[in-house]
GURO-100295 format. One record per residue (C-alpha): x, y, z. Coordinates in steps of 0.5 Angstrom, whole numbers. Example, Ala and Ser with C-alpha at 12.3 -4.5 7.8 and 13.67 -1.06 7.14 Angstrom:
{pt {25 -9 16}};
{pt {27 -2 14}};
***
This chain:
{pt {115 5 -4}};
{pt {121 9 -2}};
{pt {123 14 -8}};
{pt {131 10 -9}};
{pt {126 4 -9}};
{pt {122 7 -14}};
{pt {129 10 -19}};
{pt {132 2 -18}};
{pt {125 0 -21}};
{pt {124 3 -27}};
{pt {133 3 -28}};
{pt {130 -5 -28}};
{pt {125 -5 -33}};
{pt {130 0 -38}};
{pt {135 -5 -37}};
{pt {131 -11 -37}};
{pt {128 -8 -43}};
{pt {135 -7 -47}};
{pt {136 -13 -46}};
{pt {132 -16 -51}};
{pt {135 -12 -56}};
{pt {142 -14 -55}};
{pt {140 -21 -54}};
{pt {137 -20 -60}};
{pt {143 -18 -63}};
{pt {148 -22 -60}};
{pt {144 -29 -62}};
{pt {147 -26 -69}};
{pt {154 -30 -67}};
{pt {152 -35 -62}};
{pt {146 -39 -60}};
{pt {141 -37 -56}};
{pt {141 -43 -50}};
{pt {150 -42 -50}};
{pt {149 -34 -50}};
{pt {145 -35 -44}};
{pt {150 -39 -41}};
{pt {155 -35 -43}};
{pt {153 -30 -39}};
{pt {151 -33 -33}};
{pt {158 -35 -32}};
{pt {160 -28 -33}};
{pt {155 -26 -27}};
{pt {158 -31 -23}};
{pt {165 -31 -24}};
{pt {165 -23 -22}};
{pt {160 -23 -17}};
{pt {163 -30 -13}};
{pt {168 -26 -9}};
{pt {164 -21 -6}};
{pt {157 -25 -4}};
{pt {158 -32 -3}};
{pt {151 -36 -1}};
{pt {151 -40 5}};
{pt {152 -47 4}};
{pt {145 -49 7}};
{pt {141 -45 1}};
{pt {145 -49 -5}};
{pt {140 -54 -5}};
{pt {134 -48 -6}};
{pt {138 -45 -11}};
{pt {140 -50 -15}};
{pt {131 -51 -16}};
{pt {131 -44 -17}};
{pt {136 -43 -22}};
{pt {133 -50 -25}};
{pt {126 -46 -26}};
{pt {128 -39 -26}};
{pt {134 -39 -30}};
{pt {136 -46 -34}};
{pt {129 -47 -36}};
{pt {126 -40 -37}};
{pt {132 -37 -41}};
{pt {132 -43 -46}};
{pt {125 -42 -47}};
{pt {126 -35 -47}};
{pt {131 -33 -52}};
{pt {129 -39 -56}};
{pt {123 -35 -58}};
{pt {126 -29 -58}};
{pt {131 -31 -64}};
{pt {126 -34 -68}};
{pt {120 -27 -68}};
{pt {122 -20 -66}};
{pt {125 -17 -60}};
{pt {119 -13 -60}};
{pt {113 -17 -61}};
{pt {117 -21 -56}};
{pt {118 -15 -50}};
{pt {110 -16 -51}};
{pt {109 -23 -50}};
{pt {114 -23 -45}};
{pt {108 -19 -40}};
{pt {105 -25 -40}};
{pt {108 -26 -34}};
{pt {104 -22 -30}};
{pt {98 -24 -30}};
{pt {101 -31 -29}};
{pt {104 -28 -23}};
{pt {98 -26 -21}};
{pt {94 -34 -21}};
{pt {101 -36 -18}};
{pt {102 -31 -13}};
{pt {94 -33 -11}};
{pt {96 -41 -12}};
{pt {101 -41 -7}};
{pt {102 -35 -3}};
{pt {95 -34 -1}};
{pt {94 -27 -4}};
{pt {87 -24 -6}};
{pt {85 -23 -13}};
{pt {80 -17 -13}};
{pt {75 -17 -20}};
{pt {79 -12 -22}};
{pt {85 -16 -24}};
{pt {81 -21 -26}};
{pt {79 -17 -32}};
{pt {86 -15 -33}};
{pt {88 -23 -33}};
{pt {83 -23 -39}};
{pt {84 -17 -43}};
{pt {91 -19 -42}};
{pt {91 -26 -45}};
{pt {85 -24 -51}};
{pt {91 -18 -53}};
{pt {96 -25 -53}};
{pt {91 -28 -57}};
{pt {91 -22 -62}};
{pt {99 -23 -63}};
{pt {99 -30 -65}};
{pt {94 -29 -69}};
{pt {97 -25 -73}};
{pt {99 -28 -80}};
{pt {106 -26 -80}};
{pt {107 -30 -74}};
{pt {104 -37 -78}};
{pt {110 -39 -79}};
{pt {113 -37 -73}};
{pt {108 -40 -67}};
{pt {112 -44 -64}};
{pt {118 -39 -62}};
{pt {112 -34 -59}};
{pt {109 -41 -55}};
{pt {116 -41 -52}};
{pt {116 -34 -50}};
{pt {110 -35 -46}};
{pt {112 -41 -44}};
{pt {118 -37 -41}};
{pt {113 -32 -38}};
{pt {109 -37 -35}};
{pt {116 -41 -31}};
{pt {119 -34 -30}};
{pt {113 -33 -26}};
{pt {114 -40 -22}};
{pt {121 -38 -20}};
{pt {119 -31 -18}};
{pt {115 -35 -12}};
{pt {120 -40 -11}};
{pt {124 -33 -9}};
{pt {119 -31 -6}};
{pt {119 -37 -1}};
{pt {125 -37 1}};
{pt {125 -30 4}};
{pt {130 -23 3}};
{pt {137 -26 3}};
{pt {140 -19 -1}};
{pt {140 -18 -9}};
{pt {147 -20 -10}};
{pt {147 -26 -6}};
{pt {141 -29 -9}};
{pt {144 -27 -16}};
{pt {151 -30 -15}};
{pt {147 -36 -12}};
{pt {143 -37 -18}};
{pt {148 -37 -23}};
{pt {152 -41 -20}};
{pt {148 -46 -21}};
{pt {145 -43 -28}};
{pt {151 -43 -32}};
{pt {153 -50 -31}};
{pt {145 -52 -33}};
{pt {145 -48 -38}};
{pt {152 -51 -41}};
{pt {149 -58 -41}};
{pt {142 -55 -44}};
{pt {147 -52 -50}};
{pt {151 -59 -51}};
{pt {144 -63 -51}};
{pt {140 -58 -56}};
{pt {146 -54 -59}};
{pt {152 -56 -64}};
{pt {159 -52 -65}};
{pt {159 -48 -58}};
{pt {165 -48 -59}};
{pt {167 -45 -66}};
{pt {162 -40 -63}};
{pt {166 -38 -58}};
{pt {173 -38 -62}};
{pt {170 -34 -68}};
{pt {165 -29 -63}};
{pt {167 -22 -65}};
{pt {168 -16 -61}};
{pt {160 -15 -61}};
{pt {158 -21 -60}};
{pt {162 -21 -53}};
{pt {160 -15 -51}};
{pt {153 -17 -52}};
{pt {156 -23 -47}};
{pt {159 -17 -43}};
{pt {151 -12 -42}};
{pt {147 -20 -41}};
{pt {152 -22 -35}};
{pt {154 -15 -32}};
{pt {148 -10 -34}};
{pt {142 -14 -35}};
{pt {144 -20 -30}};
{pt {148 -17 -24}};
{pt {144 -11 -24}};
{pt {138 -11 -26}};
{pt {136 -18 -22}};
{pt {140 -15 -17}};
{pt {136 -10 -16}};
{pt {130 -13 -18}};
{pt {131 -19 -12}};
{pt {131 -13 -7}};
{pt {125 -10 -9}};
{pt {121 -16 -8}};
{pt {125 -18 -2}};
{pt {123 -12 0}};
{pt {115 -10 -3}};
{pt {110 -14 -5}};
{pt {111 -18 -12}};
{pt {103 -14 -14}};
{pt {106 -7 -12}};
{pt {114 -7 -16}};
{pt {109 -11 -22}};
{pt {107 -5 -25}};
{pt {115 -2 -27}};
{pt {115 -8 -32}};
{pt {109 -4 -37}};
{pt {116 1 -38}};
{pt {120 -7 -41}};
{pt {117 -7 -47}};
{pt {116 0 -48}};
{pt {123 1 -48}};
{pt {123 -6 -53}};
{pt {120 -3 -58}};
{pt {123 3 -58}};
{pt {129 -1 -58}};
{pt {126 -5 -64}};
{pt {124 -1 -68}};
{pt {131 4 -67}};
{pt {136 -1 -68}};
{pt {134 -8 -71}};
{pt {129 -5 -77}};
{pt {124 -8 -74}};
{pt {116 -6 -75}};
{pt {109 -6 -71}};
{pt {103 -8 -75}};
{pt {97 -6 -74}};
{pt {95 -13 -71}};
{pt {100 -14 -66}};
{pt {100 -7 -64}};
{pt {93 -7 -62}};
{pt {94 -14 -59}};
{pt {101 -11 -55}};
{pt {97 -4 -53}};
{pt {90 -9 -49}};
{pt {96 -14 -46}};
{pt {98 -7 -42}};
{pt {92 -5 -41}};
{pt {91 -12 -38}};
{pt {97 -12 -34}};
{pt {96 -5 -31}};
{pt {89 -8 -28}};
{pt {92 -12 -26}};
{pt {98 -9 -21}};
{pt {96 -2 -21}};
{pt {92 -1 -15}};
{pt {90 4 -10}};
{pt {93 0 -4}};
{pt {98 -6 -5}};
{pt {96 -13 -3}};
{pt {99 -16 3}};
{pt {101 -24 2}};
{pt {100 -28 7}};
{pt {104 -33 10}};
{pt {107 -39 5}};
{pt {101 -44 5}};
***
């Protein structure tokens, strides 16, 4: 990778993993599939003007951000709400190993023994979080993270297929479509969407203001470029700073705290996704089956 390849991956990861927190914080005021929504339209309306898909790409975008945005961020960030930003960040690696069979399912790349052991050490450190007893009253907020993580993975591929058509076209593409989605998803699970917006505070939209511009236009931005560009496998390994920046962030500005269990469990979720994606040479894909 080029050295300014490698500066834009790790600002991704930073930015990606900041994004958690404020989210986080951000979901004090609204709920949680509206503050996604919120934040697509924002992304949409400033990017619009200045990287406007083709029209034959619509009907590709609207399954993308059905699957990668819609689907992903309400199961996501309803997670998110309901256990920490950090124990989150950890869970939320899930998507490499998932990645990793989803890349091998459709895309025809190989999985090497390596990484097979990295996709079990990862999903056994999992098991260790949820086993966690603080987490006993709370599973189903860490299922719908990983639920994400598993159609996140999904819509990277889907990406993927439909080849490099430029970061911030294929962003404004998906929230053109996601924002809409994610408003009908918010008026079909959530209530008083719009006391929320008439009463939100200057935090709570600047929340709103980092989501859309800073974590969305961005950070996928750059982040569509890097796998228009390198192999899904060889950008992966970036992603190990998310949740080290998540955590940091947790414990930073949320109060939150690690125990023993979950960091145990969160340091062999790493261990696995380094496996997983650090390699001596990268794995080249094939054409799409």
């Amino acid at each position: 990778m080029k050295f300014i390849d490698i500066c834009a991956a790790v600002s991704v990861a930073v930015i990606w993993g900041m994004g958690l927190i404020i989210a986080k914080a951000g979901m004090s005021h609204f709920s949680p599939i509206l503050l996604m929504a919120l934040r697509f339209t924002l992304t949409a309306a400033c990017l619009i003007w200045f990287f406007r898909p083709p029209l034959k790409l619509y009907k590709s975008l609207f399954w993308i951000s059905l699957v990668s945005a819609a689907i992903q961020y309400s199961l996501t960030f309803n997670g998110v709400k309901g256990i920490d930003a950090s124990t989150a960040a950890l869970l939320v690696q899930l998507e490499v190993p998932f990645g990793l069979i989803m890349a091998w399912l459709f895309l025809g790349d190989r999985i090497t023994i390596r990484q097979i052991t990295g996709i079990v050490v990862a999903f056994t450190g999992a098991i260790l979080i949820i086993g966690e007893p603080r987490l006993s009253g709370d599973l189903i907020y860490a299922f719908m993270v990983i639920g994400g993580a598993f159609t996140w993975s999904v819509g990277q591929i889907m990406i993927k297929k439909l080849g490099n058509i430029g970061g911030f076209m294929l962003i404004t593409g998906v929230a053109i479509f996601a924002a809409p989605q994610l408003f009908i998803a918010s008026y079909l699970f959530e209530t008083a969407q719009l006391q929320q917006i008439q009463n939100a505070n200057l935090a709570a939209w600047s929340s709103v203001a980092y989501l859309g511009l800073v974590m969305t236009a961005m950070g996928y931005a750059l982040w569509y470029r890097l796998i228009g560009l390198y192999d899904i496998n060889q950008v992966m390994p970036f992603l190990l700073l998310l949740p080290v920046t998540s955590v940091i962030g947790g414990i930073a500005f949320l109060g939150e705290s690690l125990t023993l269990k979950i960091s145990i469990g969160g340091l062999m979720a790493l261990t696995g996704v380094a496996f997983i994606t650090i390699q001596r040479s990268p794995l080249k894909s094939s054409k799409p089956c």
